[in-house]
DRENRONU-855192 format. One line per 5 residues: number of its first residue (from 1); their letters; for each residue y, x, z of N, C-alpha, C. Coordinates in nm, 3 decimals. Each point is the difference from the previous one (the first is absolute). Last residue first. Example, Ala and Ser with C-alpha at 12.3 -4.5 7.8 and 13.67 -1.06 7.14 Angstrom:
BEGIN
2 = SA = -0.225:1.285:0.708:0.119:0.082:0.006:0.109:-0.077:0.073; -0.572:0.029:-0.007:0.119:-0.089:0.000:0.120:0.090:0.000
//
This chain:
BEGIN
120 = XXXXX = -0.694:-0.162:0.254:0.063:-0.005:-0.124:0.003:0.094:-0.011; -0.164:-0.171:0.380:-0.130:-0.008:-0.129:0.079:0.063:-0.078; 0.204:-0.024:0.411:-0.015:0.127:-0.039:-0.137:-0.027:-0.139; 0.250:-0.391:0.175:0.082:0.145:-0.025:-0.041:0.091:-0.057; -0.258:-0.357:0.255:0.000:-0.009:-0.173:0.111:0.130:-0.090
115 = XXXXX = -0.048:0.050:0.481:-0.120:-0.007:-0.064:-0.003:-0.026:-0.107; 0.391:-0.071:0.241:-0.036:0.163:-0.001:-0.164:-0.031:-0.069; 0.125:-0.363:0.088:0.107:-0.005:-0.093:-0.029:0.182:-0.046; -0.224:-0.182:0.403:-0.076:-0.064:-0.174:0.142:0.032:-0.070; 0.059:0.089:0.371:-0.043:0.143:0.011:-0.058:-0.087:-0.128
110 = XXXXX = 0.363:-0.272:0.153:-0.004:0.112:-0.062:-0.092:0.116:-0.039; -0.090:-0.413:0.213:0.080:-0.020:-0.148:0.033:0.153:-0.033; -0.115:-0.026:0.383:-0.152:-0.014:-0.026:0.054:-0.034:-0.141; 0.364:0.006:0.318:-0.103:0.121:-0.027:-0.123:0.017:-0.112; 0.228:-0.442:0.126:0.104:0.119:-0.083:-0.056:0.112:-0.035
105 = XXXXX = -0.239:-0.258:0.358:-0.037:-0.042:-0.164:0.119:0.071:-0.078; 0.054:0.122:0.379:-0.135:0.075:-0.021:-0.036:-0.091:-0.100; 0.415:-0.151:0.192:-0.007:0.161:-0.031:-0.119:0.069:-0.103; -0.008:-0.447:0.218:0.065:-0.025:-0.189:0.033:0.149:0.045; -0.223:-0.100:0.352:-0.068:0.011:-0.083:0.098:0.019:-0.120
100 = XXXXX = 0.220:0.032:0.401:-0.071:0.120:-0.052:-0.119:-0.039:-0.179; 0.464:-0.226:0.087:-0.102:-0.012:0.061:-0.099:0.125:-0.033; 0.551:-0.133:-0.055:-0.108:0.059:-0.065:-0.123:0.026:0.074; 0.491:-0.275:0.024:-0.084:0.064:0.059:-0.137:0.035:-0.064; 0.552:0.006:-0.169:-0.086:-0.095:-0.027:-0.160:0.078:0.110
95 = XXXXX = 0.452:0.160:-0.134:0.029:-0.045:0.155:-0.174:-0.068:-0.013; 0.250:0.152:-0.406:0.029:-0.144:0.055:-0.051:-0.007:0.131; -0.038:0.414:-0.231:0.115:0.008:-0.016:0.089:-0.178:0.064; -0.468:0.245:0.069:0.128:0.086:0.033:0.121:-0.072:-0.053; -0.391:-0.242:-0.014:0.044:0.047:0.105:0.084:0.058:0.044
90 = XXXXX = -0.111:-0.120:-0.441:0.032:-0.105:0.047:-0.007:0.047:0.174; -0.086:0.335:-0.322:0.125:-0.061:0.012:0.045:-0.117:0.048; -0.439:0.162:0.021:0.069:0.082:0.006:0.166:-0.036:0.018; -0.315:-0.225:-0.225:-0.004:-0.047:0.147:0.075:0.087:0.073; -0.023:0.066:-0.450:0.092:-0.115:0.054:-0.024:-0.074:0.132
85 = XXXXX = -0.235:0.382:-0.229:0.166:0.019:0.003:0.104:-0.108:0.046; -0.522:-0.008:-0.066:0.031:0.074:0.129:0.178:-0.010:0.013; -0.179:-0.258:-0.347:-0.032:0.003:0.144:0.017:0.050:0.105; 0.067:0.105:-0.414:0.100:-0.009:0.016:-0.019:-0.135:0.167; -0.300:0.275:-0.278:0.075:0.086:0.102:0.130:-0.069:0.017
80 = XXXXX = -0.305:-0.107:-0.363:-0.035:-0.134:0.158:0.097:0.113:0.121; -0.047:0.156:-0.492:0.107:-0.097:0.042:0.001:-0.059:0.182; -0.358:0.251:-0.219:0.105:0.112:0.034:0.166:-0.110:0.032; -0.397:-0.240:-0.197:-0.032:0.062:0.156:0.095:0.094:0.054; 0.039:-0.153:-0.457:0.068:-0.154:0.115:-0.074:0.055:0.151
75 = XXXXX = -0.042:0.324:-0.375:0.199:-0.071:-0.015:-0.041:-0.097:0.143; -0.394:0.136:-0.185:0.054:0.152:0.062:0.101:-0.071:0.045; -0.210:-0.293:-0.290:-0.083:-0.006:0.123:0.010:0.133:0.123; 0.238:-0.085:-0.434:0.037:-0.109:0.099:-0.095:0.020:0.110; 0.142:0.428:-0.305:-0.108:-0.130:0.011:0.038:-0.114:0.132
70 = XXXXX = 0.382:0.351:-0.275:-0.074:-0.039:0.157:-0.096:-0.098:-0.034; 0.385:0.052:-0.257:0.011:0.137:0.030:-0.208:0.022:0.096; 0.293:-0.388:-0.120:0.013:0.026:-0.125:-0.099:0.153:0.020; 0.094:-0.223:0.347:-0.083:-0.128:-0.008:-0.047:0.142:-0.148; 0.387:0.091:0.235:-0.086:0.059:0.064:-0.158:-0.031:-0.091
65 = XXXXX = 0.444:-0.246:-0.127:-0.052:0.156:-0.057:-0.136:0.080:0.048; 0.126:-0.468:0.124:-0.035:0.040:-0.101:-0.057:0.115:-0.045; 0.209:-0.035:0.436:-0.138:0.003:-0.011:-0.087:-0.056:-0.132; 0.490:0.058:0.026:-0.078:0.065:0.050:-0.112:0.057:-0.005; 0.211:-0.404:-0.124:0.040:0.090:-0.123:-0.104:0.167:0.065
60 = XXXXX = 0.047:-0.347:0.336:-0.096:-0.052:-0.078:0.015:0.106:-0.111; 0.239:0.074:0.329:-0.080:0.030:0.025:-0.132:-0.038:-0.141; 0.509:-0.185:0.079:-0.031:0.158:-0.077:-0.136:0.038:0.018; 0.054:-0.404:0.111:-0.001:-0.020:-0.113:-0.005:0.158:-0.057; 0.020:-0.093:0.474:-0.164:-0.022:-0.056:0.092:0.008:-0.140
55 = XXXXX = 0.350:0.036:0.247:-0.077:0.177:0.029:-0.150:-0.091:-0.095; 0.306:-0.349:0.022:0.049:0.089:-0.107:-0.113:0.124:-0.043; -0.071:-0.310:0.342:-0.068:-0.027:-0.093:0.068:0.103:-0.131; 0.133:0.042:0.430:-0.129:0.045:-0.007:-0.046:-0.047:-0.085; 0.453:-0.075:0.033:-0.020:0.124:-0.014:-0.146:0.004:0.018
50 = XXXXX = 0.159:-0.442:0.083:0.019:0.081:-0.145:-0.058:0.174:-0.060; -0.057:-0.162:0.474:-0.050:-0.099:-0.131:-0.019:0.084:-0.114; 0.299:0.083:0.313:-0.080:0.053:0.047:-0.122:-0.008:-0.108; 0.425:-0.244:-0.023:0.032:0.135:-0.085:-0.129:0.109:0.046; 0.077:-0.578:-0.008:-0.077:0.106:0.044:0.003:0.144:-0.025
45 = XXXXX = 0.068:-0.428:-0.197:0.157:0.063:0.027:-0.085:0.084:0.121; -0.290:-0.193:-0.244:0.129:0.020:-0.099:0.107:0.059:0.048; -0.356:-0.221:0.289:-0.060:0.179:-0.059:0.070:-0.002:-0.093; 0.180:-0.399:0.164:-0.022:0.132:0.107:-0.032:0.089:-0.055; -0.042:-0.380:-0.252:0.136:0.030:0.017:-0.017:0.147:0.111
40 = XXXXX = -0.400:-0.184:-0.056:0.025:0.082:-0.132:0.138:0.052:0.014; -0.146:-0.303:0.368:-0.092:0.161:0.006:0.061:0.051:-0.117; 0.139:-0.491:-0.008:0.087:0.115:0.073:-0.080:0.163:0.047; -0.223:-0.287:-0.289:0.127:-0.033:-0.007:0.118:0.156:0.060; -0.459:-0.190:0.173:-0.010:0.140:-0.085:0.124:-0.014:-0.110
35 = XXXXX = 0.032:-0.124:0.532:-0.102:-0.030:-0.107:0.015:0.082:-0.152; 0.092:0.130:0.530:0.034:-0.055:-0.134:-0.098:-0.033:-0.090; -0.055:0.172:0.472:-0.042:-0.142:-0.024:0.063:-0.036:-0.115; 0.182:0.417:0.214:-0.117:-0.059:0.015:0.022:-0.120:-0.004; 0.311:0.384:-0.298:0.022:-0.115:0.108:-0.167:-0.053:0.025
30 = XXXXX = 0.070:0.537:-0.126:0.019:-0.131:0.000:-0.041:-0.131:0.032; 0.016:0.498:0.100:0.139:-0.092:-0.021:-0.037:-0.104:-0.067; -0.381:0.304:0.038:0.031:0.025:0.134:0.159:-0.122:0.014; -0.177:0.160:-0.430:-0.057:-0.139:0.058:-0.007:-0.013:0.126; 0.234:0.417:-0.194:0.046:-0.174:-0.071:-0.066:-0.122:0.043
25 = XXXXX = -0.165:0.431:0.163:0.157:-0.017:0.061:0.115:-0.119:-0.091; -0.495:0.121:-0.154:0.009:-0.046:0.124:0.133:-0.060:0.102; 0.036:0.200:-0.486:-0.090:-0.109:0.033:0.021:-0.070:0.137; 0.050:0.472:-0.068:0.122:-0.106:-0.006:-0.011:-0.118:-0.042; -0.340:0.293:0.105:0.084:-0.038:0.112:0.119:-0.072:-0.035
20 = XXXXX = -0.335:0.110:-0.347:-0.044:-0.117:0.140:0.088:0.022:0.085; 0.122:0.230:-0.317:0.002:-0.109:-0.066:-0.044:-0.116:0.108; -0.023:0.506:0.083:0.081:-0.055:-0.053:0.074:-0.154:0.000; -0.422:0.207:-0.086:0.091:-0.031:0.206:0.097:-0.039:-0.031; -0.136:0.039:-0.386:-0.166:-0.044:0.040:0.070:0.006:0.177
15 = XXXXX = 0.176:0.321:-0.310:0.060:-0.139:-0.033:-0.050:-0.107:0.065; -0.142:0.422:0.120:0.141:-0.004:0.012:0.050:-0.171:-0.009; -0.394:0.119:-0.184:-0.055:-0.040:0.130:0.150:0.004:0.050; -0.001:0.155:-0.466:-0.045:-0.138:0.048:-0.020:-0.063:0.141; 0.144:0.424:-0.113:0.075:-0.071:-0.019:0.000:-0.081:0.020
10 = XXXXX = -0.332:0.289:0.078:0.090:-0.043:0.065:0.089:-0.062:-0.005; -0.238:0.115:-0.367:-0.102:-0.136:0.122:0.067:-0.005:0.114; 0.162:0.282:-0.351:0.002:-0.157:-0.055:-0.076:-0.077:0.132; -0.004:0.474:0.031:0.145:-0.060:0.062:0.002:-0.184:-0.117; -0.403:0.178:-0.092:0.001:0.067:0.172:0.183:-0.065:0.070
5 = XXXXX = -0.098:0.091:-0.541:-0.048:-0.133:0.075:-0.005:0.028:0.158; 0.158:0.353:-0.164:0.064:-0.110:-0.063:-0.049:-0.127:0.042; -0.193:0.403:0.083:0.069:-0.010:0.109:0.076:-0.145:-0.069; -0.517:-0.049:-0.164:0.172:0.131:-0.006:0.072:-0.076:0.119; -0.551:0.018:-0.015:0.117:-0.085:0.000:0.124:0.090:0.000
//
């Protein structure tokens, strides 16, 4: 695997937290019990929202390329690191409580991510 693709998969997992936290910090604001009327008006004017679906649209062109570059069955296990990256960030950066097991299933995602890794 080139260093080229290698910073394409960080990119992606970049994009891949990214995207879920600002997501999260858009569906963390809005109004409970709207109906889906007023849910759409919200994630429109949602700049948390907005921006994590913006970060998935660049991702998608992304993980095109990766897709272009990469057997799908290499691309979507070396992807799942974004398991680890976003539990990761959902502690450190939202406060969010992280249980030992979702550590050691995070873990156990990654040493299979290091395993299909090194077929290539």
């Amino acid at each position: 695997m080139t260093l080229t693709i290698v910073l394409w998969f960080i990119l992606s997992i970049v994009c891949d937290v990214v995207g879920q936290l600002c997501l999260k910090l858009g569906a963390d604001r809005l109004p409970q019990g709207a109906g889906l009327r007023e849910l759409t008006v919200a994630l429109g004017r949602s700049g948390w929202a907005m921006a994590g679906v913006l970060t998935y649209v660049a991702e998608f062109f992304i993980w095109l390329r990766i897709l272009a570059e990469v057997p799908l069955s290499i691309a979507f296990p070396i992807a799942s690191l974004n398991f680890l990256a976003i539990t990761f960030a959902s502690a450190v950066l939202l406060g969010e409580r992280v249980g030992p097991r979702q550590w050691l299933g995070a873990f156990l995602i990654t040493c299979g991510v290091v395993i299909v890794a090194r077929t290539v």
